[in-house]
Rosetta silent file (secondary structure, phi, psi, omega in degrees, C-alpha in Angstrom):
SEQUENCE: XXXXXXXXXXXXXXXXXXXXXXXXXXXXXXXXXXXXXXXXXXXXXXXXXXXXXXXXXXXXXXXXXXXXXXXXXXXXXXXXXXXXXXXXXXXXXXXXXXXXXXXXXXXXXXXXXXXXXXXXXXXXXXXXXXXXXXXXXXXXXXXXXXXXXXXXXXXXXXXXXXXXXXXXXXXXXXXXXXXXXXXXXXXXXXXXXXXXXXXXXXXXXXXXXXXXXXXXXXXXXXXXXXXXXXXXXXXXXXXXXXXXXXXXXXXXXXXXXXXXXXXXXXXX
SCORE:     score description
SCORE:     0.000 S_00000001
   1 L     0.000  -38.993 -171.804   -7.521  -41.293  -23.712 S_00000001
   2 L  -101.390   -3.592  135.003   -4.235  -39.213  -24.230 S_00000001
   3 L   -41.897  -78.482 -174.077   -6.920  -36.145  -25.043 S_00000001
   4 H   -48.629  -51.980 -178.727   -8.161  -36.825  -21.292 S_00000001
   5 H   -49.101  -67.310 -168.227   -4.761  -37.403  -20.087 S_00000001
   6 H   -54.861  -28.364 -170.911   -3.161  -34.361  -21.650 S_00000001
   7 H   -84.188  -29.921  171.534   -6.350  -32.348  -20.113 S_00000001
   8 H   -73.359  -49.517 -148.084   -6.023  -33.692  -16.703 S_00000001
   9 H   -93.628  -19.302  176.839   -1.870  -32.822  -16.602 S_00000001
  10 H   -73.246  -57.626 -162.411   -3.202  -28.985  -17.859 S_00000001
  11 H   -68.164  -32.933 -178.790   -5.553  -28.630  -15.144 S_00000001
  12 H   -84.059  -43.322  168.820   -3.128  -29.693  -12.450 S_00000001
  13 H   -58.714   -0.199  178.635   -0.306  -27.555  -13.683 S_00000001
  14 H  -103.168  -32.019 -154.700   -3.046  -24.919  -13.901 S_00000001
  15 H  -100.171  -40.982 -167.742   -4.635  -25.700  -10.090 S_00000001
  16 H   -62.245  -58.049 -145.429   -0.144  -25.985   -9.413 S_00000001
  17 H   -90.814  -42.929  179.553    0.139  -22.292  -10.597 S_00000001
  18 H   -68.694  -14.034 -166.412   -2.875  -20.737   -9.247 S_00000001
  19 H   -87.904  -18.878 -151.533   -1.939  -22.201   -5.475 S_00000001
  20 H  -100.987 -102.309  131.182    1.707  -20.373   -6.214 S_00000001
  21 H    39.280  -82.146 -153.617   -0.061  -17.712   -7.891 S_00000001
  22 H   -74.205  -31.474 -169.980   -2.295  -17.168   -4.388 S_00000001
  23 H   -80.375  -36.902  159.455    0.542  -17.651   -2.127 S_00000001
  24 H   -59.555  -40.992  176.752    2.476  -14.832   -3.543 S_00000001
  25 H   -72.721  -31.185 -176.531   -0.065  -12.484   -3.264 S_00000001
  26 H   -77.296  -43.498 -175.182   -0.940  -13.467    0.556 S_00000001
  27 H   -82.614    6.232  124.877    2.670  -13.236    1.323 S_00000001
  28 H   -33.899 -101.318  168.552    2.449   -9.822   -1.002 S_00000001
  29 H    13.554  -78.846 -154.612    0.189   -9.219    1.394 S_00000001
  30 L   -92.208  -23.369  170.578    1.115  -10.048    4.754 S_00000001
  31 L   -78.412  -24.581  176.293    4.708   -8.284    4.241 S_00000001
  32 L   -97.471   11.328  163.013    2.912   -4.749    3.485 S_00000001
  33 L  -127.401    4.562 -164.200    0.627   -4.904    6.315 S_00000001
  34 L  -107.540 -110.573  164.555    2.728   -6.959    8.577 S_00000001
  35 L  -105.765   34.910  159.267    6.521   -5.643    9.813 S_00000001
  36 L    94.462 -154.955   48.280    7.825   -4.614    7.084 S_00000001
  37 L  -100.166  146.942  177.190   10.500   -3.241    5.840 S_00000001
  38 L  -111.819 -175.772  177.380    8.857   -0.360    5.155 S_00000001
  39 L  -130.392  159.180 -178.319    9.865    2.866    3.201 S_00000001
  40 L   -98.147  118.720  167.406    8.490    6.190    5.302 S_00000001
  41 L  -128.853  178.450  170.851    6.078    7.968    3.210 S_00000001
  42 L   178.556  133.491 -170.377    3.019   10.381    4.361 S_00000001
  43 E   -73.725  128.231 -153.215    0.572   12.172    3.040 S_00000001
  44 L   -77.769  131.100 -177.883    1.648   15.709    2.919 S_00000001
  45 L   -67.502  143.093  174.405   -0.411   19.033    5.104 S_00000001
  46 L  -135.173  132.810 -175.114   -1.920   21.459    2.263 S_00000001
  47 L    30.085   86.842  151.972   -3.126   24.740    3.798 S_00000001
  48 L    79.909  -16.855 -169.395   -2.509   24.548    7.124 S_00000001
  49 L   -46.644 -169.630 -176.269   -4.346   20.498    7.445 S_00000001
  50 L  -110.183  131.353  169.304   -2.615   18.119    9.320 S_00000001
  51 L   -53.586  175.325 -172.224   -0.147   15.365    7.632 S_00000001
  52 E  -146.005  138.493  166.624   -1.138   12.090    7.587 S_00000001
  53 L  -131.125    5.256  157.361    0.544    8.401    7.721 S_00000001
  54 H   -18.864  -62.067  171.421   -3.127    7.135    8.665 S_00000001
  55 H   -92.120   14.357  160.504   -2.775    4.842    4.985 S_00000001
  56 H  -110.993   16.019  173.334    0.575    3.403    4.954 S_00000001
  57 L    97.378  -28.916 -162.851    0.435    0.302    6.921 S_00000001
  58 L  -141.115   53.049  172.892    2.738    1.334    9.582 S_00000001
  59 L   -81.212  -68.522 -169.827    0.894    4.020   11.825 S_00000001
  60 L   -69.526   -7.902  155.156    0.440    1.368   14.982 S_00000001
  61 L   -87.840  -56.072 -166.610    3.935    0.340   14.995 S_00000001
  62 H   -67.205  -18.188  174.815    5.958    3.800   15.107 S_00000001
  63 H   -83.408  -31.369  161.722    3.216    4.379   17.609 S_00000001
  64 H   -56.234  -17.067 -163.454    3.884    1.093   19.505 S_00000001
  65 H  -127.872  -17.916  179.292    7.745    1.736   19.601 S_00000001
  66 L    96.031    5.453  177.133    7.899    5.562   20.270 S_00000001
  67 L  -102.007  147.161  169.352    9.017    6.887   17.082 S_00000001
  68 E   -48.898  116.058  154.662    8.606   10.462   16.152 S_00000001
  69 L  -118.543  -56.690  177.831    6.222   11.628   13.450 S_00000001
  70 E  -158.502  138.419 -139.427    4.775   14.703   14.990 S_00000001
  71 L   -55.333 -127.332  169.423    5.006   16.831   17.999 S_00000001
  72 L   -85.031   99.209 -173.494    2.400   18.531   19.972 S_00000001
  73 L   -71.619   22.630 -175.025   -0.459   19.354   17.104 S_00000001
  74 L  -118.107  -33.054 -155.904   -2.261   21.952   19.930 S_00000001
  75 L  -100.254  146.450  173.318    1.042   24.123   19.909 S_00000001
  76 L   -88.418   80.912  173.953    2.476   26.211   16.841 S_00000001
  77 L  -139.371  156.355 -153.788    5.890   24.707   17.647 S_00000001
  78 E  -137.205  151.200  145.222    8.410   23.506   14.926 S_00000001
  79 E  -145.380  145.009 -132.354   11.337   21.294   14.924 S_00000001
  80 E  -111.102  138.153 -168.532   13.803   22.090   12.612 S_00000001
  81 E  -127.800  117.149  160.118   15.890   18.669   11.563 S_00000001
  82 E  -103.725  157.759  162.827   19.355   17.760    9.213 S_00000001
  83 E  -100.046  132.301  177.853   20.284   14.939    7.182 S_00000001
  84 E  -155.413   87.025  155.932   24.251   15.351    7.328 S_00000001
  85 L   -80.378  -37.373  176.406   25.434   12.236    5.344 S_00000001
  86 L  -136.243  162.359  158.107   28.414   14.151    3.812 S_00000001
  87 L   -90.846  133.064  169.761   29.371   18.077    3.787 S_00000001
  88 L  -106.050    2.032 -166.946   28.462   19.606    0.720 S_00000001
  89 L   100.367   -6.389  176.410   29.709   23.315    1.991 S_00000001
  90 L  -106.766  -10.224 -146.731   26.552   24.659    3.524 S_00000001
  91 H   -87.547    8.204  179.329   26.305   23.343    6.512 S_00000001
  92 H   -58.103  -28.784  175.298   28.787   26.110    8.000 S_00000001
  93 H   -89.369   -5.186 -175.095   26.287   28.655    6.895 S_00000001
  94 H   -97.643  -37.917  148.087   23.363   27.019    7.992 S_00000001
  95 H   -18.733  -82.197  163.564   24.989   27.533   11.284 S_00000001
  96 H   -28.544  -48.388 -174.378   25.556   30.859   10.610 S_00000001
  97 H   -78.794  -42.977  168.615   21.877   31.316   10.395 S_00000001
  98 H   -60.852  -28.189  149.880   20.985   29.640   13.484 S_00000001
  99 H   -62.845  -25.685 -159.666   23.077   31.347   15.508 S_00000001
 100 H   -79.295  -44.755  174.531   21.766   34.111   14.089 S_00000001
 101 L  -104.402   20.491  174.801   17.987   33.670   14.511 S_00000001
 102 L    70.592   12.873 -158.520   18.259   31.729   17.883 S_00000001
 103 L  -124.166  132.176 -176.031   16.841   28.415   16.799 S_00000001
 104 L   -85.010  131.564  172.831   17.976   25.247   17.985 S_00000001
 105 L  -141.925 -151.059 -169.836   17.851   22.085   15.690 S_00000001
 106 E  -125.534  127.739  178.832   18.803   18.437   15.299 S_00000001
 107 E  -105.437   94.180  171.393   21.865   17.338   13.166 S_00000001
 108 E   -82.558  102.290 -179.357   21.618   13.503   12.155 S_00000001
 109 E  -113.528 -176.582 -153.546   25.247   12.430   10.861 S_00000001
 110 L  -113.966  160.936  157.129   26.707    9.383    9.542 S_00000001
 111 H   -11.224  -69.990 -146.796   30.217    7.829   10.157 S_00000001
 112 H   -93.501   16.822  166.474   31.887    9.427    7.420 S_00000001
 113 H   -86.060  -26.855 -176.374   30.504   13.213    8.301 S_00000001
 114 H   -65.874  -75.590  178.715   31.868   12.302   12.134 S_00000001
 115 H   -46.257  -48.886  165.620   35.191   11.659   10.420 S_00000001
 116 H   -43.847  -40.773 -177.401   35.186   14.457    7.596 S_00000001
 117 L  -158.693   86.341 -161.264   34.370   17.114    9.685 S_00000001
 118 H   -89.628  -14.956  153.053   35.182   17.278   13.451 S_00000001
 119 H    -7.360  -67.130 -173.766   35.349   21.011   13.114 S_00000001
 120 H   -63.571  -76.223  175.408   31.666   21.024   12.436 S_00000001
 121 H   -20.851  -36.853 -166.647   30.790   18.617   14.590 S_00000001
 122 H   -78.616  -34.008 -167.085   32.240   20.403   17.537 S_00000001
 123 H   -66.593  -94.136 -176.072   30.705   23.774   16.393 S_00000001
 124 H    -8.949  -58.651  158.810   27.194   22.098   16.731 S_00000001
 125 H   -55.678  -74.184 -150.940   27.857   21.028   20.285 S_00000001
 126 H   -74.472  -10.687 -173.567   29.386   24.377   21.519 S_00000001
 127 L  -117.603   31.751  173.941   26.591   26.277   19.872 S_00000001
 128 L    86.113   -1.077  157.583   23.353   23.889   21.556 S_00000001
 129 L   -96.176  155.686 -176.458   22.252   21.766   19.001 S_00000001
 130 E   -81.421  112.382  159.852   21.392   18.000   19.285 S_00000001
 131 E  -111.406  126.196  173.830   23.505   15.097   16.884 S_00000001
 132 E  -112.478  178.848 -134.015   21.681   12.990   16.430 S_00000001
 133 E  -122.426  137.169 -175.597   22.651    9.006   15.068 S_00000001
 134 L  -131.776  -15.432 -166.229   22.292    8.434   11.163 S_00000001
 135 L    69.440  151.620 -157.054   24.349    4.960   11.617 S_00000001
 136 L   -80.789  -28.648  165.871   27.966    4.937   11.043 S_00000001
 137 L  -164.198   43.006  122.052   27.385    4.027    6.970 S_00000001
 138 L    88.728   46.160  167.392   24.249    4.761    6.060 S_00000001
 139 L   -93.627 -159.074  178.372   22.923    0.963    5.274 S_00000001
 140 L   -92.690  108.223 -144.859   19.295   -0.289    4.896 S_00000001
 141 L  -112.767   22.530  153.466   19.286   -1.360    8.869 S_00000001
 142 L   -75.499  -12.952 -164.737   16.339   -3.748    8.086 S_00000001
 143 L  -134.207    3.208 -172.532   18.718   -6.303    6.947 S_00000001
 144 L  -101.268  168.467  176.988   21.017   -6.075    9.382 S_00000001
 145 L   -77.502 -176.327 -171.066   21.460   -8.674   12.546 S_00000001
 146 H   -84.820  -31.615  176.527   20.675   -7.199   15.848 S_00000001
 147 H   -66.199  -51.632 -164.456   24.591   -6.824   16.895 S_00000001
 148 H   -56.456  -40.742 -175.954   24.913   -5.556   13.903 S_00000001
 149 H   -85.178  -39.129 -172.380   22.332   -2.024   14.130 S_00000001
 150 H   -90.553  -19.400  165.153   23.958   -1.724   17.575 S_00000001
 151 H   -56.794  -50.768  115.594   27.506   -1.594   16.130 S_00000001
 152 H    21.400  -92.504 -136.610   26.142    0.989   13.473 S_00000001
 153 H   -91.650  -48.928 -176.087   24.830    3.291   15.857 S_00000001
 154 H   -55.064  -27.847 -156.341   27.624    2.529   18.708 S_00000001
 155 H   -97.072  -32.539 -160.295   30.629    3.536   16.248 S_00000001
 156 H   -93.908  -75.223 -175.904   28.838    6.829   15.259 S_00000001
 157 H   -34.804  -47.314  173.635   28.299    7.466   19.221 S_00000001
 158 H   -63.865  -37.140 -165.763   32.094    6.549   20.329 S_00000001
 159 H   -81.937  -31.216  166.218   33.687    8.765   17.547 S_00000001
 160 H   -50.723  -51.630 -160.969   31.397   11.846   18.257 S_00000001
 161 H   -52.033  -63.622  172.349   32.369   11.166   21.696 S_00000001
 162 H   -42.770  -33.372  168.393   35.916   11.331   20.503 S_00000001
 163 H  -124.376   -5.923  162.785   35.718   14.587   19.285 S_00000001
 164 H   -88.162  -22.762 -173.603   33.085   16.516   20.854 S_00000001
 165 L    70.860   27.281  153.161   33.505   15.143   24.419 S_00000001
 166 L  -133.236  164.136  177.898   30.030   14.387   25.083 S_00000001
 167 L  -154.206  102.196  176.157   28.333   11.356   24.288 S_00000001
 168 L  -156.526   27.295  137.448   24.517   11.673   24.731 S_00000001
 169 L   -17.445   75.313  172.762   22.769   10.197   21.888 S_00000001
 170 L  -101.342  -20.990 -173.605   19.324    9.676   22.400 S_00000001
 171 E  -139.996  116.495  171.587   17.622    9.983   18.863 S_00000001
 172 E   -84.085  153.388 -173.085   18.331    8.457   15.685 S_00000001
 173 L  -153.806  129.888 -174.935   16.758    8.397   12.178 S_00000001
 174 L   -54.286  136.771  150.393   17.051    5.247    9.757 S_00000001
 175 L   -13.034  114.285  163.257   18.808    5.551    6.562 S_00000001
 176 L    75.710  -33.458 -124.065   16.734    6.279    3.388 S_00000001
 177 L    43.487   52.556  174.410   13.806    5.806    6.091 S_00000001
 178 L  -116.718  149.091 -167.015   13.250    2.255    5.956 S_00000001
 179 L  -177.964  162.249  178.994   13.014    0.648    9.009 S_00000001
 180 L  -133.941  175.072 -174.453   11.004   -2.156   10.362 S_00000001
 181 H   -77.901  -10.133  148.319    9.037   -3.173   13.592 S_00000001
 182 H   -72.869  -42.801  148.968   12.397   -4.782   14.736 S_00000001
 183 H   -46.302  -69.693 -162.507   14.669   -2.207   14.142 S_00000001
 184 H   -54.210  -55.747 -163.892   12.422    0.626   15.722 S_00000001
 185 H   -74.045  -24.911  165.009   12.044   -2.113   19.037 S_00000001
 186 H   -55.047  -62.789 -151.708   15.942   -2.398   18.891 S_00000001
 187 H   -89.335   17.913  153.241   16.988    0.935   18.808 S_00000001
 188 H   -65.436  -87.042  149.207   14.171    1.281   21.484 S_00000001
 189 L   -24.635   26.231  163.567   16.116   -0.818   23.640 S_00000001
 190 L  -146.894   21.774  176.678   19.274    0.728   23.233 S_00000001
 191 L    84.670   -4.788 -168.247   17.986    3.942   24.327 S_00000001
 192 L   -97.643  142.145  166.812   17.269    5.618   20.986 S_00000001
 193 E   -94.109  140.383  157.951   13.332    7.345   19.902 S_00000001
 194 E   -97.263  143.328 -158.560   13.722    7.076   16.254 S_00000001
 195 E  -124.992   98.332  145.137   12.675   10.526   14.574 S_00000001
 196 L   -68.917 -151.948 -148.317   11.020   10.742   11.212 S_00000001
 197 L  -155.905  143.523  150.152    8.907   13.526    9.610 S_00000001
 198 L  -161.561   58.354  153.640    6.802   15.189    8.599 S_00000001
 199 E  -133.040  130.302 -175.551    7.469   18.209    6.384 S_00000001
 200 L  -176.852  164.057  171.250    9.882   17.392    3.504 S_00000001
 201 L  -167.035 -166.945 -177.274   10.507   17.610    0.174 S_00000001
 202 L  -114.571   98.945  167.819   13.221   16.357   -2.408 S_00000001
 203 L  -112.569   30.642 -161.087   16.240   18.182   -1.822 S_00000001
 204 L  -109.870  -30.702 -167.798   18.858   15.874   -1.219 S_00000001
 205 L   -90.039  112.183  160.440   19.873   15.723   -5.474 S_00000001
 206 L   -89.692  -14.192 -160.794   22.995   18.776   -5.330 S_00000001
 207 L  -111.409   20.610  164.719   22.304   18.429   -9.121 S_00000001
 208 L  -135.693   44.201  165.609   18.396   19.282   -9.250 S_00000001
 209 L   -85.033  136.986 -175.787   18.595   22.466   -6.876 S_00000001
 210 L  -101.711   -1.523 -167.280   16.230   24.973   -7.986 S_00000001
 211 L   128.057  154.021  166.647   16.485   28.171   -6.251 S_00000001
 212 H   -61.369  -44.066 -168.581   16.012   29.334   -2.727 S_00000001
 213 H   -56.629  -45.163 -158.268   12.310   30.281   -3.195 S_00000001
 214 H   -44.475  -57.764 -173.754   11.685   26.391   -4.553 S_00000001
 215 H   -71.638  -21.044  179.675   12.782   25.145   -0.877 S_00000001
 216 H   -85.578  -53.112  167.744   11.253   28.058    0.847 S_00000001
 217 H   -84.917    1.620  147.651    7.724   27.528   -0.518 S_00000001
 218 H   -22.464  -66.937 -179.335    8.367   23.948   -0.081 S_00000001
 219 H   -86.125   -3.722 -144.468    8.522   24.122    3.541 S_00000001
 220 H   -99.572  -61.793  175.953    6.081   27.199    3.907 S_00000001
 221 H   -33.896  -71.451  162.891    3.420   25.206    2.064 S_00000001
 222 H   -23.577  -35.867 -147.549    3.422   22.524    4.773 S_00000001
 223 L   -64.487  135.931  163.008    3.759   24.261    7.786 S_00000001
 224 L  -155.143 -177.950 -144.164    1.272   23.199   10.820 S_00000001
 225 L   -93.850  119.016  166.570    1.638   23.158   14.105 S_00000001
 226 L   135.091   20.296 -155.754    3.445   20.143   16.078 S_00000001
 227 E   -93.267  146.960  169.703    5.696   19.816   12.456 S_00000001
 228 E  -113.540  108.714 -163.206    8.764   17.711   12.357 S_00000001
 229 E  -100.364  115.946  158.633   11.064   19.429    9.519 S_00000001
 230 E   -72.026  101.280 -177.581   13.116   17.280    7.517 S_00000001
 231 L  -127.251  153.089 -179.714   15.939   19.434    5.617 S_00000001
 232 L  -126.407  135.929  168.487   18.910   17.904    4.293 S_00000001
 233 L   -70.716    2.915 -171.566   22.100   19.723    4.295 S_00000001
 234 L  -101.901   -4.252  175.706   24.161   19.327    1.446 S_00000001
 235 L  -102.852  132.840  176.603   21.039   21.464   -0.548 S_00000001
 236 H   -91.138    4.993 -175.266   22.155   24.786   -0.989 S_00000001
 237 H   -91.610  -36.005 -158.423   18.736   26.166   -1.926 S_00000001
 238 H   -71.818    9.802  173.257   17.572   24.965    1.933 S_00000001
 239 H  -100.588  -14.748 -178.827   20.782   27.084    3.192 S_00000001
 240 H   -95.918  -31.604  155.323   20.321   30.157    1.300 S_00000001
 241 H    -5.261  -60.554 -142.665   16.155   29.254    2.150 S_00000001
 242 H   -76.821  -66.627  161.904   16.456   28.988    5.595 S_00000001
 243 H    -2.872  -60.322 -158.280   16.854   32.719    7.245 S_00000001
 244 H   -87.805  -16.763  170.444   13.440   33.716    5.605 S_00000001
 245 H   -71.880  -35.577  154.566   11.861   30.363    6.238 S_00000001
 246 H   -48.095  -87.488  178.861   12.584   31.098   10.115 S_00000001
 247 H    -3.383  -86.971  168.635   11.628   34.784    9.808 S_00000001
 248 H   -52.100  -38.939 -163.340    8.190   33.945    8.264 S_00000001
 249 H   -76.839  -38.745  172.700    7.123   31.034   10.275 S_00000001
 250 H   -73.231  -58.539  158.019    7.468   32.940   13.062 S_00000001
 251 H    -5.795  -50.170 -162.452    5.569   35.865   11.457 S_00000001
 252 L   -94.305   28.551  176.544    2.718   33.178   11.182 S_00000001
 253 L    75.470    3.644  175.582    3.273   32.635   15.099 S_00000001
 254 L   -77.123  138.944  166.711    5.079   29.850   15.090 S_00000001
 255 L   -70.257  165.184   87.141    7.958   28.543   17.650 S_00000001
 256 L   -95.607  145.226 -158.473   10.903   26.447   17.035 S_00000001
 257 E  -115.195  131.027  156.606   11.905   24.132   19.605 S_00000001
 258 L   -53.001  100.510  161.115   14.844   21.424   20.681 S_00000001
 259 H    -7.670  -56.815 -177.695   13.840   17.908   19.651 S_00000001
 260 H   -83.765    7.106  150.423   14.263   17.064   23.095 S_00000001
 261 H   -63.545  -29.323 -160.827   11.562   19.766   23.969 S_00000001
 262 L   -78.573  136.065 -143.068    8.905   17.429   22.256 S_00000001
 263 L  -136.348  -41.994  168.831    7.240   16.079   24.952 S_00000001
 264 L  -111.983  129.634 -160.985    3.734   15.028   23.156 S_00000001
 265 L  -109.241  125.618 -175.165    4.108   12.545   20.144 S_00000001
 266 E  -122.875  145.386  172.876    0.778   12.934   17.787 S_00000001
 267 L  -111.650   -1.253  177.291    0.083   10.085   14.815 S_00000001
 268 L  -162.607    0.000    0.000   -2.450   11.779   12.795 S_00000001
């Protein structure tokens, strides 16, 4: 009897564990296919193909909400993109180049680059490029309340304001790139496209820069036509990089373009 007993009290702590057991995995589940949070990943163009975010769960939302992956895919037109969480010292020279070679890009800073360096900041404005919203300090915005993501983004917008004298913020790009289908429908509704990528590569580590060439066949390997170029500024290989990565791309017929030129938004 206390055989049977003991055998009965197994099987229901075993029948206990598998219903646990099942429910983590459906809710496993139902958070990587449902709204996330997600992290932005995408499978990367090799010889000239087209990138892809076709397998990562979250194609039909950034397409539902209006965020940027990639331009026109008909046109050889580029759009050249910063990360500007802090100044590391290049981005004065990455300036430097763009004035130089005529190409317009997008600068996404943070709070403490708005504070740190109104210099810069102004120099961007007076020479035609778009800043763009990074949130004011660069949290996981997935976790935040709803007041909260518009304080974030409003604080970056007022302080710009403050020192550039314009305030026209239209496109922002999440932190780390995690973002969810409520975030992206917020900062829809508050006027922002959210802009991802989709050329990149890992340059943001100042202490595992490799050379100019590393970041130049980095980006060169990627390149197709409609591409949204992720660069982060604070890498000194993409600032000494960048001159020859213009040069050539254009060689190969290519454009670059003002984020607010992109006019057709492609998902695969």
């Amino acid at each position: 009897m206390a055989k049977t007993l003991k055998s009965l009290a197994l099987a229901t702590v075993m029948a206990a564990l598998a219903a646990i057991i099942g429910w983590s995995v459906a809710s496993a589940s139902a958070s990587a296919h449902g709204t996330g949070p997600y992290h932005f990943g995408f499978k990367k163009s090799k010889n000239g193909s087209f990138p892809s975010i076709a397998e990562e769960g979250f194609m039909d939302i950034m397409k539902k909400h209006e965020a940027i992956f990639l331009g026109n895919t008909a046109q050889k037109e580029l759009y050249l993109t910063f990360d500007n969480g802090y100044e590391n010292g290049y981005t004065a020279r990455i300036l430097d180049v763009l004035k130089e070679k005529k190409v317009p890009a997008a600068f996404f800073v943070t709070g403490h680059f708005v504070r740190d360096q109104p210099e810069l900041l102004k120099r961007m404005v007076l020479e035609g490029h778009l800043v763009g919203n990074h949130s004011w300090s660069h949290p996981d915005m997935t976790q935040l309340s709803a007041e909260q993501i518009k304080n974030e983004l409003s604080k970056v917008e007022q302080e710009a304001e403050k020192v550039t004298g314009q305030l026209d913020m239209r496109f922002m790009r999440p932190p780390r790139g995690i973002f969810s289908e409520r975030m992206l429908d917020i900062c829809r509704r508050i006027g922002y496209t959210n802009v991802f990528w989709s050329i990149a590569y890992k340059d943001w580590d100042v202490k595992q820069q490799k050379g100019w060439s590393y970041a130049y066949d980095n980006v060169m390997k990627q390149l197709h036509p409609g591409a949204v170029i992720l660069l982060h500024a604070v890498s000194e290989d993409n600032a000494n990089a960048l001159g020859k990565i213009i040069d050539d791309a254009r060689k190969q017929g290519y454009a670059f373009k003002s984020l607010d030129q992109l006019s057709v938004k492609n998902y695969r």
